[in-house]
C-alpha positions as CSV (number, residue, x, y, z in Angstrom):
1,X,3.5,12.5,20.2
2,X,0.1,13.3,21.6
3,X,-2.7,10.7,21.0
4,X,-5.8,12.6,18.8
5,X,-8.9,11.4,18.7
6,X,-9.8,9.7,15.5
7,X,-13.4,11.1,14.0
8,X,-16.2,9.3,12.6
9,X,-15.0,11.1,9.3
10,X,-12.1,9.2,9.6
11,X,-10.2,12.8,9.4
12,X,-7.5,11.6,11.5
13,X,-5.9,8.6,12.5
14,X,-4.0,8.5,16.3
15,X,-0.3,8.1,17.4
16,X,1.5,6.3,20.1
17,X,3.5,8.2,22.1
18,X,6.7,9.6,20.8
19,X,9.2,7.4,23.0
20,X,7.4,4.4,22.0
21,X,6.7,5.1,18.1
22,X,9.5,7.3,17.6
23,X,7.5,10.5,17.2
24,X,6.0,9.4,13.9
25,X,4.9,12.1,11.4
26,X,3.8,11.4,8.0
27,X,2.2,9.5,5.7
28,X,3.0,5.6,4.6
29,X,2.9,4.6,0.9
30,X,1.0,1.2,0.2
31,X,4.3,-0.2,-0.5
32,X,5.9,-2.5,1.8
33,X,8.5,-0.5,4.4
34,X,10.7,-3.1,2.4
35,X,10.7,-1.5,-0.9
36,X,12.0,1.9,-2.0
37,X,9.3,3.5,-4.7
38,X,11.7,6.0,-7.3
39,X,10.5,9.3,-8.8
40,X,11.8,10.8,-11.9
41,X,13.1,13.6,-10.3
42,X,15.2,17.0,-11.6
43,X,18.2,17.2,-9.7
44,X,17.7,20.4,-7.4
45,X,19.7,23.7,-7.4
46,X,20.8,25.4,-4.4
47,X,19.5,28.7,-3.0
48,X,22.0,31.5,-3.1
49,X,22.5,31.5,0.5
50,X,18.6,32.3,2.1
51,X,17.3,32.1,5.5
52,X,13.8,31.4,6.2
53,X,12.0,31.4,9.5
54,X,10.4,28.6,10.4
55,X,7.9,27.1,13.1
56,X,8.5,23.3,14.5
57,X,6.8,21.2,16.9
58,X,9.3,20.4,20.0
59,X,9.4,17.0,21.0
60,X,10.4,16.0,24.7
61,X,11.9,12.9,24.1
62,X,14.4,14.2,21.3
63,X,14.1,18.0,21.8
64,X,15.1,20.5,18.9
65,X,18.7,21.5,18.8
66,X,20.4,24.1,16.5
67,X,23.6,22.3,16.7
68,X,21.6,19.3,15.1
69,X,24.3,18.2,11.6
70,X,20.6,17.9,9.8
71,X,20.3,21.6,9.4
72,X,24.0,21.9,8.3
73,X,23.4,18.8,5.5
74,X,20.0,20.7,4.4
75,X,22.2,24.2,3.9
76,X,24.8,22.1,1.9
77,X,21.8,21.0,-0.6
78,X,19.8,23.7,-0.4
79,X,21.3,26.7,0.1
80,X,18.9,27.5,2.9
81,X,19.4,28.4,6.3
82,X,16.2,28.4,8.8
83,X,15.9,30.2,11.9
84,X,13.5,28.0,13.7
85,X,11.2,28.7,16.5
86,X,9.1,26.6,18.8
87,X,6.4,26.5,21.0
88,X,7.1,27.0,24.6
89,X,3.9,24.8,25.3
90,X,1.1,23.0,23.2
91,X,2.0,23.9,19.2
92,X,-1.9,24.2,18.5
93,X,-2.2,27.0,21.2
94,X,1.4,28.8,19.4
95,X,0.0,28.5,15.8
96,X,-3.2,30.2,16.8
97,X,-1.7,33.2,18.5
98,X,1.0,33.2,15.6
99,X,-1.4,33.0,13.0
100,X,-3.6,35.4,14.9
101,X,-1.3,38.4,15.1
102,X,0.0,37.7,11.3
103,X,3.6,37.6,12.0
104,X,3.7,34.1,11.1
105,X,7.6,32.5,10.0
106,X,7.9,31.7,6.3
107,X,6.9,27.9,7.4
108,X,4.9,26.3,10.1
109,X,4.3,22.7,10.7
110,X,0.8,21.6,11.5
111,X,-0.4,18.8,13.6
112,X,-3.7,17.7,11.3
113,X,-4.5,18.4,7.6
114,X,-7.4,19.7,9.0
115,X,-5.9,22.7,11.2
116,X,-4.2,23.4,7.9
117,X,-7.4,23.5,5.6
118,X,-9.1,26.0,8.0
119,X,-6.4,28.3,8.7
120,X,-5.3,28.0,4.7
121,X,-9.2,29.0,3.9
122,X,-8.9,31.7,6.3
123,X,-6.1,33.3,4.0
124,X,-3.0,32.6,6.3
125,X,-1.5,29.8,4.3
126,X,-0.7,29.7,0.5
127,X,-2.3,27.1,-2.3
128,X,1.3,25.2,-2.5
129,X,-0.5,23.8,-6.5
130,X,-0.5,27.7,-7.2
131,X,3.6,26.7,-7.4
132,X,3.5,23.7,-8.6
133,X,4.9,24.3,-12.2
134,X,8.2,25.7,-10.3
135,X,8.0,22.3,-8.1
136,X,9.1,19.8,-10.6
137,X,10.1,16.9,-8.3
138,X,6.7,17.6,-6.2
139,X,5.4,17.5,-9.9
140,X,6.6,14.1,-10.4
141,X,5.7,12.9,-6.7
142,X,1.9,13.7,-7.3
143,X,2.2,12.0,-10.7
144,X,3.5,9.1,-9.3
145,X,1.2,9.4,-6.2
146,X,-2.3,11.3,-7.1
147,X,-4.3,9.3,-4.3
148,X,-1.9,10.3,-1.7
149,X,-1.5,13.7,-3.3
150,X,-5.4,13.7,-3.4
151,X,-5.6,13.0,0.4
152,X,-3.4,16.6,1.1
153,X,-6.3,18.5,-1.0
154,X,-8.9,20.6,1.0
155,X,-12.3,21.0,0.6
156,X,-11.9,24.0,-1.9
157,X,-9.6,22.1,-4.2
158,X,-6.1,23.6,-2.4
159,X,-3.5,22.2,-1.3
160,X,-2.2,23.6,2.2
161,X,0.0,21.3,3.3
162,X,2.7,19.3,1.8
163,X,2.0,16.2,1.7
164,X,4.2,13.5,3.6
165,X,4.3,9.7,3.1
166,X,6.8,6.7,4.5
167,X,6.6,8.1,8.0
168,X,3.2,6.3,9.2
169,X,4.4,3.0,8.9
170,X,5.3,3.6,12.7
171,X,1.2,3.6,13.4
172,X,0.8,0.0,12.1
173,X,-1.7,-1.6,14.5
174,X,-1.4,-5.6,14.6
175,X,-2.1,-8.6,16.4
176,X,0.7,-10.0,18.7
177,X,1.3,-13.1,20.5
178,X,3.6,-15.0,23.4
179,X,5.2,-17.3,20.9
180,X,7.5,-19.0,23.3
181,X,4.1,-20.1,25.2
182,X,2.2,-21.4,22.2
183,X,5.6,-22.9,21.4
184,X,5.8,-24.5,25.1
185,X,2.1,-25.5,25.2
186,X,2.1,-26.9,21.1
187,X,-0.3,-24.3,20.0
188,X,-0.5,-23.3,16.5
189,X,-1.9,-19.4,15.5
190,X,-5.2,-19.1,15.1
191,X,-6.1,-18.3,11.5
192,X,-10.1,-17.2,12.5
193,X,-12.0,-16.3,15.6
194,X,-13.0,-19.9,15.8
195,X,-9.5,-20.8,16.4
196,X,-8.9,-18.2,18.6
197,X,-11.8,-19.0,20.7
198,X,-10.3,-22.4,21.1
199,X,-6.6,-21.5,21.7
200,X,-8.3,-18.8,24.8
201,X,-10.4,-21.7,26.2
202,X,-7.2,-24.1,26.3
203,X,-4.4,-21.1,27.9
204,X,-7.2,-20.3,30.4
205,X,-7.5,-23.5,31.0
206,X,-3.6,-24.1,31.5
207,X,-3.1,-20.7,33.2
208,X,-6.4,-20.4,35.3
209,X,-5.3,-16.8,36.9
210,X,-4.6,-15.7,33.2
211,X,-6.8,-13.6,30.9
212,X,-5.4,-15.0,27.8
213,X,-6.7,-12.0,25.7
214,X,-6.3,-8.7,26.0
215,X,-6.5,-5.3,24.5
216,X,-5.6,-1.3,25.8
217,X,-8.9,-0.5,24.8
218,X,-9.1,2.0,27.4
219,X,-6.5,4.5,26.1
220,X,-5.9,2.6,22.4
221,X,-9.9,2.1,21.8
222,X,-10.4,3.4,18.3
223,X,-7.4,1.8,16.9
224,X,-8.6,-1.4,18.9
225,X,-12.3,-1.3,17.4
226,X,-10.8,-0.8,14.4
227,X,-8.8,-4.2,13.8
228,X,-11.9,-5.9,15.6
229,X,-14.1,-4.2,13.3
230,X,-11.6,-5.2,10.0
231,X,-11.2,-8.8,11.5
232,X,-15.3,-8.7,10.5
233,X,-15.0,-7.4,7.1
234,X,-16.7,-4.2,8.6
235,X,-15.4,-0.6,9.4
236,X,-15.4,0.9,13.6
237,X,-17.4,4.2,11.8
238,X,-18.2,5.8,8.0
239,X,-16.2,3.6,5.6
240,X,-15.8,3.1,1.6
241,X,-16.5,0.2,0.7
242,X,-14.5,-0.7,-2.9
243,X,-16.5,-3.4,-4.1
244,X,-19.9,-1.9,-3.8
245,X,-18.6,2.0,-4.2
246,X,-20.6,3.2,-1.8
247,X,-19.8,4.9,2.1
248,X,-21.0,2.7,5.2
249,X,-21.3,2.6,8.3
250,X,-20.0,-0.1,10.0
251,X,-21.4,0.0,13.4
252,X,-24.7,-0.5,12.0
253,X,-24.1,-3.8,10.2
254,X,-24.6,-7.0,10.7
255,X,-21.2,-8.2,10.8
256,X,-20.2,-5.9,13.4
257,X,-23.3,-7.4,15.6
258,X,-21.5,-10.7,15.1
259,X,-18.3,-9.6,16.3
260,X,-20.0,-7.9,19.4
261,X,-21.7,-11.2,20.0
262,X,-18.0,-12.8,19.7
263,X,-16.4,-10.3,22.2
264,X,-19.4,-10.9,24.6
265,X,-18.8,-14.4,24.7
266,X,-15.0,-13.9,25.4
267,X,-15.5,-11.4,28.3
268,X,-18.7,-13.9,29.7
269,X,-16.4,-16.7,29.9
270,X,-13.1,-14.6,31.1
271,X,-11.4,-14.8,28.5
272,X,-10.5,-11.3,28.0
273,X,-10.1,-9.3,31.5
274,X,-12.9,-7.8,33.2
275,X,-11.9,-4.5,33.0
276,X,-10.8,-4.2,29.4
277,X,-13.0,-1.3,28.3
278,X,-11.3,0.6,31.2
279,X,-7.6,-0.8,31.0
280,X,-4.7,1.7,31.3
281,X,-1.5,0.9,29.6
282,X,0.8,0.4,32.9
283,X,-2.3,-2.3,33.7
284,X,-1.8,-4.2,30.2
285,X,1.7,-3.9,30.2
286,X,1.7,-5.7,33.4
287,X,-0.7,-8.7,32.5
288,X,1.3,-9.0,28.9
289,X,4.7,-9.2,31.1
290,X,3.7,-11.8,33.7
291,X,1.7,-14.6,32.4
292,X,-1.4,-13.1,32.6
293,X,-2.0,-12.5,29.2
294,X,-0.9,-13.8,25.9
295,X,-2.2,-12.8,22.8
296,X,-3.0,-8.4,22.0
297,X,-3.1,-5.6,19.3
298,X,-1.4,-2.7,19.6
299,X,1.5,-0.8,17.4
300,X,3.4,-2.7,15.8
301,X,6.8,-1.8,18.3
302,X,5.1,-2.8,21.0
303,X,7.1,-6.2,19.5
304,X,10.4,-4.4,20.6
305,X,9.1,-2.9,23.3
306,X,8.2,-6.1,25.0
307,X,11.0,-8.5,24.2
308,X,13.9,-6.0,25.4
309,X,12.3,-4.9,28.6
310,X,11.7,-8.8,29.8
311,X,14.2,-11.0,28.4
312,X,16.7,-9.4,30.3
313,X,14.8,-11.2,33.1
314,X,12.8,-14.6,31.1
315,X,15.2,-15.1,28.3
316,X,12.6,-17.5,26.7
317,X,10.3,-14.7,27.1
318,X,9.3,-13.9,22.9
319,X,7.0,-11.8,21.7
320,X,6.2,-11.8,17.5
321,X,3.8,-10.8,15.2
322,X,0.5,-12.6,14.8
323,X,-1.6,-13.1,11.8
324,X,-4.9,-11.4,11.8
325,X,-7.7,-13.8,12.7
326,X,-10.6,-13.8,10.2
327,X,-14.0,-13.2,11.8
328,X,-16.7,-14.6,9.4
329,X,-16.6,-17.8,8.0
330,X,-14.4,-17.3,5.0
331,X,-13.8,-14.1,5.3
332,X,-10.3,-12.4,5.1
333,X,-7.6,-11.7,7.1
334,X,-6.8,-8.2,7.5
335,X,-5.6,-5.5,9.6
336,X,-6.7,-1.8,9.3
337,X,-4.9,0.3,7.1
338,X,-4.1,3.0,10.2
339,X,-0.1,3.7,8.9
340,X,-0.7,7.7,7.7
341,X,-0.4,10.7,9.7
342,X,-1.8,14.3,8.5
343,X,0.8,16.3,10.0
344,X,3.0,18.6,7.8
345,X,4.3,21.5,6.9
346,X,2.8,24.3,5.6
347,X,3.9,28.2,3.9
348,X,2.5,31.8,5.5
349,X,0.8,34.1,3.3
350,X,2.3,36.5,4.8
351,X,6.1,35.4,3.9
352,X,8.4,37.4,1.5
353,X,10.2,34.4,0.4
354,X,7.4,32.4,-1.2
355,X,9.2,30.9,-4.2
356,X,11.8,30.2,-2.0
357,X,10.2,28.3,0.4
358,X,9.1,26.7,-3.1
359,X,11.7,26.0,-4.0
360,X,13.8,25.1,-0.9
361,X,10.5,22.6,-0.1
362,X,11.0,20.9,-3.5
363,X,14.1,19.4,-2.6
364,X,12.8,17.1,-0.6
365,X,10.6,15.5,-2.7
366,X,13.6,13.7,-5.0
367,X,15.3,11.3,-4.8
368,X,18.2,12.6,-3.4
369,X,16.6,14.9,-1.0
370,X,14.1,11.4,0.4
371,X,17.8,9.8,1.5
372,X,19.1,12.6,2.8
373,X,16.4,13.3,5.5
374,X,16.1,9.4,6.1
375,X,19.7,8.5,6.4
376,X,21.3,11.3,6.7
377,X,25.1,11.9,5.1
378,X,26.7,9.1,3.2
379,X,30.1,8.9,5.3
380,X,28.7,10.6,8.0
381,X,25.8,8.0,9.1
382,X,25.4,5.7,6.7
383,X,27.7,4.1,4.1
384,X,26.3,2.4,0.7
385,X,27.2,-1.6,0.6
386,X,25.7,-2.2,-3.6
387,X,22.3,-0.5,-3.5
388,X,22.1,-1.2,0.0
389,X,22.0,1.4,2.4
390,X,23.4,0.8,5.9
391,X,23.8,3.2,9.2
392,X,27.2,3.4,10.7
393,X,27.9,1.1,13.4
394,X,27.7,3.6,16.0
395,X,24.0,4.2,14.9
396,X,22.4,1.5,16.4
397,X,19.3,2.9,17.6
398,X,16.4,4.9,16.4
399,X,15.5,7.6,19.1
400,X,19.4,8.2,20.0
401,X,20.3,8.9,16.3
402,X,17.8,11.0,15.9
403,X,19.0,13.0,19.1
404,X,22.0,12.8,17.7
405,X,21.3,14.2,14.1
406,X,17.4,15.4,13.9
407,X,17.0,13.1,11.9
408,X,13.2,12.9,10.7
409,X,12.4,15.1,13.6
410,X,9.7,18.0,13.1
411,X,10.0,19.9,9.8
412,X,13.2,17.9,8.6
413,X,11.1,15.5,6.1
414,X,8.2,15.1,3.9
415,X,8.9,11.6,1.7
416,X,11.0,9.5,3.7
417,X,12.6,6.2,3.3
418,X,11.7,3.7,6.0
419,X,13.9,1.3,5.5
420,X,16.0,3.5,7.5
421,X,14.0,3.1,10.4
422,X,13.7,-0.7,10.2
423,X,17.3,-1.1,9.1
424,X,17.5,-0.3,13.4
425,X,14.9,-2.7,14.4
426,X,15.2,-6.1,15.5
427,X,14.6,-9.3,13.5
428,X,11.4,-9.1,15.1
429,X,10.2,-6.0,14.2
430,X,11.6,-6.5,11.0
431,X,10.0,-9.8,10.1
432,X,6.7,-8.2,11.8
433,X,7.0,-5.6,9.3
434,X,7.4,-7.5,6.6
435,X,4.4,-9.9,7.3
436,X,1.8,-7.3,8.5
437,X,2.4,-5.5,4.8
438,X,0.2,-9.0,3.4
439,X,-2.3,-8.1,5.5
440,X,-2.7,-5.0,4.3
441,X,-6.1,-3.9,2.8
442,X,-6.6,-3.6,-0.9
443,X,-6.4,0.3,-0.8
444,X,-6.1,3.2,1.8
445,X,-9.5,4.4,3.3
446,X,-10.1,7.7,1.7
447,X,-9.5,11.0,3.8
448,X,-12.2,13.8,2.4
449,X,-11.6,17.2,3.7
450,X,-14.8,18.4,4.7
451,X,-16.2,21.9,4.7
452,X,-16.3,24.4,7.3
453,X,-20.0,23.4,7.5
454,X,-19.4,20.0,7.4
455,X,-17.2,20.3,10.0
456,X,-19.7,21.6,12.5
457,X,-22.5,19.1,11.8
458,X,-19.5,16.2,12.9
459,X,-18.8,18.1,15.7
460,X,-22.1,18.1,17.0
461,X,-23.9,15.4,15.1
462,X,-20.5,12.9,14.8
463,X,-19.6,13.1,18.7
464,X,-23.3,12.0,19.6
465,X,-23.2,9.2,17.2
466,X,-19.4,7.9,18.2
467,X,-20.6,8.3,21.9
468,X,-23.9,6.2,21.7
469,X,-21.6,3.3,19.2
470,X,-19.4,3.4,22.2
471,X,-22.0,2.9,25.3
472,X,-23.6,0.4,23.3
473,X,-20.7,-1.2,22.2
474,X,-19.9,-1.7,26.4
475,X,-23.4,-2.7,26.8
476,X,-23.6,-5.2,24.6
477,X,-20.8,-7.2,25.6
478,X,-20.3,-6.5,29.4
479,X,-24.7,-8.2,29.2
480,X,-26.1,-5.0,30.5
481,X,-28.5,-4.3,27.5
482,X,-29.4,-7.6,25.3
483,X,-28.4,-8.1,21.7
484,X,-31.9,-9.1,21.0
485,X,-32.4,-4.8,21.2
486,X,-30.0,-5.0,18.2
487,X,-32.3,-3.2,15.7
488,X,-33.5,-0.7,18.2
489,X,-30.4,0.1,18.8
490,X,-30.0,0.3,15.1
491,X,-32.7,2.7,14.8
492,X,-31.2,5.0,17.7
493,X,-28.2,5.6,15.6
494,X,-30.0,6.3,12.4
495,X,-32.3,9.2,14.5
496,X,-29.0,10.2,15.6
497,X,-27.9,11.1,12.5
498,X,-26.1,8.4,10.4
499,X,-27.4,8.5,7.2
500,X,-26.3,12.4,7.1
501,X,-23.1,11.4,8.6
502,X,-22.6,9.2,5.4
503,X,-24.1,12.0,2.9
504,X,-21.6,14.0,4.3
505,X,-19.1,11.5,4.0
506,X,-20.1,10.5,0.4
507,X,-20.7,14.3,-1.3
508,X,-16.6,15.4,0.6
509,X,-15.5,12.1,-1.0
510,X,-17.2,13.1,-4.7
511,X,-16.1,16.8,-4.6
512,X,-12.4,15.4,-3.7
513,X,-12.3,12.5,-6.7
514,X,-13.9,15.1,-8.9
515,X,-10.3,17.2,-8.9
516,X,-8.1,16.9,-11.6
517,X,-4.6,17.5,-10.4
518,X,-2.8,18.9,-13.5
519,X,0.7,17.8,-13.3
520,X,1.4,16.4,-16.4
């Protein structure tokens, strides 16, 4: 899946590419991956027999097939029969020529929640609440769910896109380490930056050549800032802060001085590689596999990723999940809650088969309809052990069953179950799973669709502000500009527009909360 940009807003969050994270799409309730959240659901009623055309997002590393059994299990619940299309190059550039000459297909999937708002307040998509008495398992979902159903809401009040959730666990950033090292040189995990410190000093001590720290900042930089900026009880942009109900802005703070003046100390005494604002991922991959590195953040199958490739080679070799280190004295251990996506899919104004679509889309918010698109068929691909859900034996791993079946592929989902998905992981990634859900933050950040106005002043105002954090950010703790220029540099981002950024921020956030969604 591409990689997007994550705004100051906090619009957006990235993805990892889709042979690494599986082509991830959706968004992850605050649940643990281990638990399996239940809806009151009606049972759904087929469709006598309807086709609907539909627009899907084509991804290289399990490309769409017609011959897929998931289209032939959806028909068998739902009646429905799609005829799907898909891009022959980027799906943004499709949509807007699609959307453009109004002969859109009765569905199209979105990449962002915020393509979806502007082409839904343009008139090409329909207000899915308008329909919402003739959804009654989406009825119970928002019940169940209002924050996350509150997230899918545009800046008018409507709701574009359906909303997704389960899918995003995939974009869990965490903190990783070498544990067969630590194990070898009788190092415990650091529990603060303190500790870590410590542990660096001693594995660059042992390992001399070695940067014991490091980070794809280079291509993985706003997900990096933002577990450095967490690990400092602060936020890499605008944030909400619970406790004080008020938006911030991290960069600004004091705390996120303290973990500059931490990371300036680790690159001054080489603990973290020279380069690491410019490292590519073949560069970090290398230093990870070959003792020149040991401790990093990145997605959470990175885990996997690591221990198959080189323990075919350094059996010992054993790469787990690692606590994340508290930054202030006291303070809490966290990671950033990045597992959502705002990709979905979305209904034409222009289609002749709206209830239908309704309809057809309602499925797969039950109960029944969640298992079907996450495991499949019972029989088929999975087979029911108790409560317990289990694939096959021939299923054994995640991107070849979903070439196989199309499985939670591009407009085969909305709530999914990821069990399903972890059931076909490791130990390790399973038990990474499990702990990074304790380190989760009391409550999702909250995603405020802004307005079409809004929208331009981040585009102008937001980019000049993340661009300055950024330069700075390098500045300060490569020693080129002194931290002692702190509150100058303070005052630079306010002129650039910060406090604006966090009206903005703060009056998207207010018109969102002051929605009532009327589903009872």
């Amino acid at each position: 899946m591409k990689m997007i940009k994550k705004p100051v807003t906090l619009l957006t969050i990235t993805a990892m590419t889709a042979a690494l994270l599986s082509a991830c799409s959706g968004n992850a309730p605050k649940e643990s991956p281990t638990t399996s959240p239940s809806v009151t659901n009606a049972a759904p009623s087929a469709l006598p027999d309807v086709k609907l055309t539909a627009l899907f997002d084509n991804n290289p590393t399990f490309p769409y097939s017609k011959d897929w059994p998931i289209w032939k299990w959806i028909k068998e619940k739902t009646g429905v029969t799609l005829e799907v299309q898909t891009p022959s190059g980027k799906l943004g550039d499709t949509l807007n020529l699609t959307i453009a000459s109004r002969t859109m297909p009765d569905l199209m999937y979105m990449p962002s929640r915020e393509s979806s708002n502007k082409f839904g307040q343009q008139g090409a998509l329909v207000d899915i609440l308008k329909y919402i008495d003739d959804m009654p398992n989406l009825k119970a979902w928002i019940g169940k769910y209002p924050e996350e159903a509150k997230a899918a809401l545009s800046s008018d009040g409507k709701m574009y896109m359906f909303p997704n959730q389960g899918f995003g666990e995939t974009n869990r950033t965490v903190w990783m380490y070498r544990k067969d090292v630590f194990d070898k040189e009788g190092l415990k995990v650091p529990a603060n930056y303190d500790e870590l410190y410590a542990t660096l000093k001693t594995l660059k001590a042992k390992y001399p050549d070695s940067y014991p720290l490091t980070i794809r900042y280079g291509e993985n930089q706003d997900e990096s800032t933002a577990n450095m900026a967490v690990d400092f009880e602060t936020g890499d942009s605008t944030y909400y802060d619970f406790n004080k109900k008020e938006w911030r802005y991290g960069p600004t703070e004091d705390n996120y001085k303290t973990m500059i003046s931490t990371w300036k100390k680790f690159y001054a005494e080489g603990l973290i590689p020279p380069d690491f604002l410019s490292l590519q991922t073949k560069q970090w991959q290398d230093m990870l596999s070959t003792d020149k590195s040991f401790i990093t953040i990145d997605y959470i199958s990175r885990i996997d990723f690591f221990n198959t490739a080189m323990q075919k080679q350094n059996p010992k070799y054993n790469m787990q999940f690692m606590a994340p280190p508290a930054g202030i004295a006291g303070g809490k251990q966290q990671n950033p809650y990045l597992h959502f996506l705002q990709s979905g899919l979305t209904v034409s104004s222009e289609s002749k088969h709206i209830k239908d679509v309704m309809k057809y889309m309602d499925f797969f918010y039950s109960n029944e309809g969640r298992t079907l698109v996450s495991w499949g068929k019972e029989g088929e691909t999975y087979v029911k052990e108790g409560d317990t859900l289990k694939f096959k034996p021939e299923y054994k791993d995640i991107i070849e069953t979903r070439k196989a079946t199309g499985l939670k592929t591009s407009g085969t989902y909305t709530w999914v179950d990821f069990n399903s998905d972890v059931s076909l992981s490791s130990d390790n990634l399973k038990y990474a799973f499990r702990e990074a859900a304790k380190y989760d933050p009391p409550a999702m950040q909250p995603h405020p669709a802004l307005t079409e106005a809004e929208t331009q002043f981040v585009a102008l105002t937001g980019s000049a502000i993340l661009k300055h954090r950024d330069e700075s950010f390098a500045k300060f703790v490569t020693g080129t500009r002194s931290l002692n220029e702190w509150d100058q540099y303070v005052s630079e981002m306010n002129k650039l527009g910060v406090v604006k950024l966090l009206e903005t921020n703060k009056n998207a956030y207010e018109r969102v909360q002051s929605i009532k969604l009327n589903v009872k």
